[in-house]
C-alpha positions in Angstrom: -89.1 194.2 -56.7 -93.0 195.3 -56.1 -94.3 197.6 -58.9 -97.5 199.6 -57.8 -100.5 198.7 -60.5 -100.6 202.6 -60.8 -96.7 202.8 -61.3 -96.5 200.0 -63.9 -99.5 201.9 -66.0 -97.7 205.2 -66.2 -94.4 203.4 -67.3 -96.1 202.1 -70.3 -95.7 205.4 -71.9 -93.3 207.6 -73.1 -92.4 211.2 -71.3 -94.5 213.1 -74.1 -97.8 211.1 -74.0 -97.3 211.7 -69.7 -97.4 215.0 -70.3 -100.3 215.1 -72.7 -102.2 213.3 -70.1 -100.7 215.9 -67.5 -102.0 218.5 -69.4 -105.2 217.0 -70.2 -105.7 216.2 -66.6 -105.0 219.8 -65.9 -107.8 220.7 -68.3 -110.5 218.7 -66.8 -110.1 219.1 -63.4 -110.7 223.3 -63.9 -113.8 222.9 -65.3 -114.6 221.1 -61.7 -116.3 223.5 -59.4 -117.7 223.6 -55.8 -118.4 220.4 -55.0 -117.8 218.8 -58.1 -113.9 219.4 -57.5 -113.1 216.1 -55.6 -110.8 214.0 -55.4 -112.9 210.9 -57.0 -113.7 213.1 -59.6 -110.2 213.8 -60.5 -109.4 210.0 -59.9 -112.5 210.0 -62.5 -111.1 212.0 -64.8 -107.5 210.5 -64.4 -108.8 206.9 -65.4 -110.6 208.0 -68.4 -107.2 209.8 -69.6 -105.6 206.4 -68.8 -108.2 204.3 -70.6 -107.5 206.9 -73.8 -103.9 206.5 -73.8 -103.6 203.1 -73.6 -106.3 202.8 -76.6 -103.9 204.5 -78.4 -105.4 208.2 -78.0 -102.4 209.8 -77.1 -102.3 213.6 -78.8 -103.0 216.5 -76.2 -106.4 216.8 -78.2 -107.9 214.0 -78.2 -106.8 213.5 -74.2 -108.1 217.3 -73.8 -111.4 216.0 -75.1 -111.6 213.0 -72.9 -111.0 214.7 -70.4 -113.5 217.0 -71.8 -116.1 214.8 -72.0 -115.6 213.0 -68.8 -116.0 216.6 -66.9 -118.8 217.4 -68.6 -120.7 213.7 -67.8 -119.5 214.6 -64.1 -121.4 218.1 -64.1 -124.2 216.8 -66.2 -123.8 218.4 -69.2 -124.0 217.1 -73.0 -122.7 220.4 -74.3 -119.5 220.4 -76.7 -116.2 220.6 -76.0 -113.9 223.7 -77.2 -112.1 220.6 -78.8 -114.2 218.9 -80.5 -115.7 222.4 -82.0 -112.5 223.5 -83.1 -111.7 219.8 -84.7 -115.2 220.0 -86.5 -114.1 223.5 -88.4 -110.9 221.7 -89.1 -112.2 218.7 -90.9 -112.7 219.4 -94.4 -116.5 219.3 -95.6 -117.1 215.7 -97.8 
């Protein structure tokens, strides 16, 4: 039986980490706009989410910040993400 590369990937993890990613996709892909919100730019985004969870970044956070991030390098912009801002005044201070 042929397995699509694509298919065999998203087998790899379990239905909670998929929906993480769905979510985190989700995430990215609104802060698209005009003609930044293409289908290789999704595709972009996807593959970065993919790359994350298979390095073990699986929480909706850190997938939400990929996803963050990979938007943001998309519509040039080195601002911070909502994530990462709100995981900074979580950390306690050393």
């Amino acid at each position: 039986m042929f397995i699509s590369a694509g298919l065999s990937t998203m087998l790899e993890f379990d239905s909670s980490t998929l929906a993480n990613m769905t979510a985190a996709l989700d995430h990215g892909c609104k802060m698209l706009a005009g003609d930044f919100d293409t289908s290789e730019n999704r595709k972009r985004i996807g593959d970065a989410i993919v790359t994350a969870a298979k390095s073990q970044k699986r929480s909706l956070v850190l997938l939400s910040e990929v996803a963050e991030h990979e938007a943001a390098a998309i519509l040039g912009q080195s601002r911070p993400s909502l994530v990462g801002s709100i995981l900074k005044r979580l950390k306690p201070s050393l």
